[in-house]
C-alpha positions in Angstrom: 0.0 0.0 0.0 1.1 3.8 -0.7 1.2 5.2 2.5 1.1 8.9 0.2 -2.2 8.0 -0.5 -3.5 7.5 2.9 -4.9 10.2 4.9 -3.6 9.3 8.2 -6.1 11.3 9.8 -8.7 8.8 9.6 -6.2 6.4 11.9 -7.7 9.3 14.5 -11.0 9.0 13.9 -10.7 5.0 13.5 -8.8 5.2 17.3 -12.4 7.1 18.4 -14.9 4.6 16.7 -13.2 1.8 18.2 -13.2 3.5 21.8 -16.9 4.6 21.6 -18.1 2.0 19.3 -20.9 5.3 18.4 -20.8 7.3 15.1 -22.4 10.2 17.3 -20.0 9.9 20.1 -16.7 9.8 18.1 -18.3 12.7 16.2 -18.6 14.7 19.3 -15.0 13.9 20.3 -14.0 15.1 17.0 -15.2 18.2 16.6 -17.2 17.2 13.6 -21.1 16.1 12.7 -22.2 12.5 12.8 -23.0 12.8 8.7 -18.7 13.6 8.3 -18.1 10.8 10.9 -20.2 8.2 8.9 -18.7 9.1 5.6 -15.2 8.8 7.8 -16.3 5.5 8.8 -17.1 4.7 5.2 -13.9 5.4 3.9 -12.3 3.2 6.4 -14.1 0.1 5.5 -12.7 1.0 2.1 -9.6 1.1 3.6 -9.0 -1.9 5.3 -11.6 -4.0 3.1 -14.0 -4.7 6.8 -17.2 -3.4 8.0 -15.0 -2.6 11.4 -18.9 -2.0 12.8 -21.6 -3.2 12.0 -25.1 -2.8 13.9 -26.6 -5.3 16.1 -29.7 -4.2 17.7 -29.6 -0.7 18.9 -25.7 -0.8 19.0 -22.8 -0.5 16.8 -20.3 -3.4 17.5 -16.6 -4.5 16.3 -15.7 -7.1 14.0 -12.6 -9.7 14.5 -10.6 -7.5 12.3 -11.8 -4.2 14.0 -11.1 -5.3 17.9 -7.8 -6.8 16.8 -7.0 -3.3 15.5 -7.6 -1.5 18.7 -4.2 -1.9 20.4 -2.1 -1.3 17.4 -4.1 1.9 16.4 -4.2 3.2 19.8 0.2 2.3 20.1 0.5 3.9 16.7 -1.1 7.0 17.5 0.6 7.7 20.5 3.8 7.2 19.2 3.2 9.7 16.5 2.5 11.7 19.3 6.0 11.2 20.8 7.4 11.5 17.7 6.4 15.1 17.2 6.3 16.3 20.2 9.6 19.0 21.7 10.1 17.4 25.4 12.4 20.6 25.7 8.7 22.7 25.3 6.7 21.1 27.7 5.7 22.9 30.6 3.4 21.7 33.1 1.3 24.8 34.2 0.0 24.3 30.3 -1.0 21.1 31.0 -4.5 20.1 30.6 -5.2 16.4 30.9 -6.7 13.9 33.0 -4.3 11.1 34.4 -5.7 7.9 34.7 -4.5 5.9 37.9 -5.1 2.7 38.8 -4.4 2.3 42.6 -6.1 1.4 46.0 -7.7 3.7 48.5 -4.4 3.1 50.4 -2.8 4.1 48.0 -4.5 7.5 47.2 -4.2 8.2 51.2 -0.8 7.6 51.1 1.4 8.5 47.8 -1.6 10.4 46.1 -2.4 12.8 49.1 0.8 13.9 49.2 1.5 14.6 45.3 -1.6 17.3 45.5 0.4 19.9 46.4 2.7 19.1 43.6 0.3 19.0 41.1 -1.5 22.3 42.1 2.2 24.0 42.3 2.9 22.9 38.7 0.2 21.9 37.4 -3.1 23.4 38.4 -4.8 22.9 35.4 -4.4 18.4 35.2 -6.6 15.8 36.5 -6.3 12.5 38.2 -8.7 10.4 37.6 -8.5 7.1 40.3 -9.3 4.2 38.8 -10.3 0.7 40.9 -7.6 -2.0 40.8 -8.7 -5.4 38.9 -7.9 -8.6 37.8 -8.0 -6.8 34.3 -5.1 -3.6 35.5 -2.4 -5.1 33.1 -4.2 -5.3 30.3 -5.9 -1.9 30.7 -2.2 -0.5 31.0 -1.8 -2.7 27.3 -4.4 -1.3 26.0 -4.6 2.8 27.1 -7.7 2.4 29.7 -4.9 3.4 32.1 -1.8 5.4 32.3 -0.1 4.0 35.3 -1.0 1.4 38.1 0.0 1.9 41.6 0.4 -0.6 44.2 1.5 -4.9 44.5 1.4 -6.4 41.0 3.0 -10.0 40.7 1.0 -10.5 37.5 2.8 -7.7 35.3 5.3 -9.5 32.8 8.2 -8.5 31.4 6.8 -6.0 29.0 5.2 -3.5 31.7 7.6 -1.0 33.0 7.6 -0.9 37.0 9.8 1.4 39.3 9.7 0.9 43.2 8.3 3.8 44.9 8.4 3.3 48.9 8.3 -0.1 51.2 5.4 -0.5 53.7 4.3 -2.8 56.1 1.7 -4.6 58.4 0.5 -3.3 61.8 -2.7 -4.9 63.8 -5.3 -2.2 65.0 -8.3 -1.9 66.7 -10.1 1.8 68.4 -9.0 2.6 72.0 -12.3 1.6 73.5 -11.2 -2.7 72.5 -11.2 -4.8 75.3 -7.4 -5.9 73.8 -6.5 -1.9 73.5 -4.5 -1.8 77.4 -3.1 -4.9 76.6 0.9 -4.0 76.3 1.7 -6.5 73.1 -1.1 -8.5 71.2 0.0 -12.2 71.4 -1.1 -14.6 69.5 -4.0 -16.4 71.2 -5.9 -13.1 71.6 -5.3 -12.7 68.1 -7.1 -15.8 67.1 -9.8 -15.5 69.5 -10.8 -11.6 68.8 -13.2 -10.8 65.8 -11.6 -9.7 62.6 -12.4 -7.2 60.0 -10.9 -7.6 56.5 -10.0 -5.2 53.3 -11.4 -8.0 50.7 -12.4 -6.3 47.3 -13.9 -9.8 46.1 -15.5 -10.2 49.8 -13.9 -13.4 49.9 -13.1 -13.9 53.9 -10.0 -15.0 53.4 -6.6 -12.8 52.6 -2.7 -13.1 53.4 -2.9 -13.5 57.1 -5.7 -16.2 56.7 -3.1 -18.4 54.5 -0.4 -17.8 56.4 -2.4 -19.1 59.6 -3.3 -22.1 57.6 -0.5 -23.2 56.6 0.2 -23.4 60.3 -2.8 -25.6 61.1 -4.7 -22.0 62.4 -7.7 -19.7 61.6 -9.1 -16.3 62.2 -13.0 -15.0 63.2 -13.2 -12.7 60.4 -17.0 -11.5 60.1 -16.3 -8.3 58.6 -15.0 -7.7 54.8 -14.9 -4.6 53.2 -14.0 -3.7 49.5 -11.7 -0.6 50.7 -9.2 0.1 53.4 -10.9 3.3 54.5 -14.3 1.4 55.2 -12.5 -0.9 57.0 -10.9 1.6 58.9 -14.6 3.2 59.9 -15.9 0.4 60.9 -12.7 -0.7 63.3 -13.3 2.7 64.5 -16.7 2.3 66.3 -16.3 -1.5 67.2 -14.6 -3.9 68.8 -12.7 -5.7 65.7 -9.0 -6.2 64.7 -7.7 -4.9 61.6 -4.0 -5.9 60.4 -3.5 -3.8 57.5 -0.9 -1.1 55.9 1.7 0.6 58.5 1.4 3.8 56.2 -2.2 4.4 56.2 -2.7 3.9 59.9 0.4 6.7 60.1 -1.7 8.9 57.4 -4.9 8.7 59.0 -4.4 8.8 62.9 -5.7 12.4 62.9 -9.0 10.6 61.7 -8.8 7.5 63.1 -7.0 7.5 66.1 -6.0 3.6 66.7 -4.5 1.3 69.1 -1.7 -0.4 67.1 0.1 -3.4 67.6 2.8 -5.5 65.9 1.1 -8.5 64.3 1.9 -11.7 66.2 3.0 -13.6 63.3 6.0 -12.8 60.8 4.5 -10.7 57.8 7.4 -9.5 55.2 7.4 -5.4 54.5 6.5 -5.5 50.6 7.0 -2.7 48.2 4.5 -0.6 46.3 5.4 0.3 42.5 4.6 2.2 39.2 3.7 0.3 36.7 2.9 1.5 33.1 2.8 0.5 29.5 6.0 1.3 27.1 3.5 3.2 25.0 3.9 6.0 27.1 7.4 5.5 28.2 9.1 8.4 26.1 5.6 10.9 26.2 7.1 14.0 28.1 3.4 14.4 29.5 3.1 10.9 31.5 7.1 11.0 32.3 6.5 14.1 34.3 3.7 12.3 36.0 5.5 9.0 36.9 8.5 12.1 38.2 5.5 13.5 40.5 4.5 10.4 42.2 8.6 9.8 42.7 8.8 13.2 44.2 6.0 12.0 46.8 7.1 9.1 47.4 10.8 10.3 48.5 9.0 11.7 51.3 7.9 8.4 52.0 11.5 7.2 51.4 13.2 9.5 54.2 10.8 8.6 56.5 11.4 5.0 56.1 8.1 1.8 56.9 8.0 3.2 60.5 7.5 6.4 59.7 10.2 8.0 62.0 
């Protein structure tokens, strides 16, 4: 094919049918009516020889050969971007862009709560936009639903970039009205026989300390399960419940929750906490200064070291 003859304009608008699989939609995103968009989507099926959509019921939806496109078009676009772009021209305060984060509750407490300031400093004009994590976080990073995830991810291969940002680690809590709270360590009897609440986005009742304890012949009353830390936290709050959870977020939020804490009685390893993101936006001047921000927090983090001291 004669790339000269191609107007690679319509890879834009193929990148915006694909994402809102709507003629009206993409239209709108464009800048253009739906009757320019449809003849856009005409000459696209020209192009590549496919219907790319085709109606089913009320909705417009992809063929093989227009959802195996998606990735591709979306990588190609964004390096074009990179490749045009003048990193020695970029300047923050012009910035106006969401960034997509994928990243826990503790997370956002933590490392997020402190790069505000940052962000309004240089760049009062960007958003963040906090997106839940999932079984489905890698591939949203593959695929642009996501510009950088933010936590514990065993599951990223080789191809996503990561870069450790701080170390944290476990502490067991419970308010300062528990029957355990004027007990001077938590052993590990009282541990087994107090109730249990547990951050469980799945609800499952069952997380690392529970498989840890079984593999020693043990178990835990958990009753409780919550699908975020800071709900957990609320309800440990105002009754009589252990919580074994992040070092750092009880640190963050003792102003708010003021909490009896204890040293787990069983060994849990500190663990770190890292960016992860997609090569696709590896050189883009926009998401490098990002991923710099969220460094720039987390040296606080850093200096301070898991205990917070």
């Amino acid at each position: 094919m004669d790339l000269a003859a191609v107007d690679l304009n319509l890879l834009v608008a193929l990148d915006l049918l694909l994402a809102e699989r709507s003629v009206r939609a993409a239209a709108r995103r464009a800048h253009v009516s739906a009757s320019a968009m449809s003849h856009t989507l005409a000459r696209l099926r020209t192009l590549f020889g496919d219907p790319l959509l085709v109606r089913a019921g009320g909705a417009l939806v992809a063929t093989p050969r227009a959802e195996a496109l998606v990735a591709p078009i979306r990588d190609l676009l964004a390096q074009t971007r990179d490749l045009l772009a003048d990193a020695t021209t970029f300047d923050p305060a012009a910035l106006q862009r969401g960034f997509r984060v994928v990243c826990t509750d503790h997370v956002s407490t933590v490392l997020l709560d402190r790069a505000e300031q940052i962000l309004r400093d240089e760049a009062p004009n960007a958003a963040v936009y906090v997106l839940p994590v999932t079984p489905d976080t890698m591939t949203e990073l593959r695929l642009g639903g996501a510009d950088v995830a933010i936590g514990v991810f065993p599951e990223a291969t080789a191809e996503i970039r990561t870069r450790r940002l701080f170390t944290d680690g476990f502490v067991t809590v419970c308010r300062p009205e528990h029957p355990l709270a004027c007990a001077k360590t938590l052993d590990l009897p009282a541990f087994l026989a107090a109730r249990h609440a547990l951050v469980a986005p799945r609800g499952t009742p069952e997380g690392h300390v529970d498989r840890l304890l079984a593999a020693r012949g043990l178990s835990r009353r958990v009753d409780r399960t919550f699908p975020s830390f800071l709900a957990a936290l609320l309800h440990v709050a105002s009754h009589d419940a252990l919580l074994t959870v992040s070092r750092r977020l009880i640190q963050a939020t003792a102003d708010r929750f003021p909490m009896r804490s204890f040293p787990p009685p069983l060994s849990l390893d500190d663990y770190p906490i890292v960016a992860a993101w997609h090569p696709r936006v590896e050189r883009s001047a926009e998401d490098r200064w990002f991923r710099g921000v969220l460094l720039r927090a987390a040296a606080d983090l850093a200096e301070e070291g898991p205990e917070g001291g």
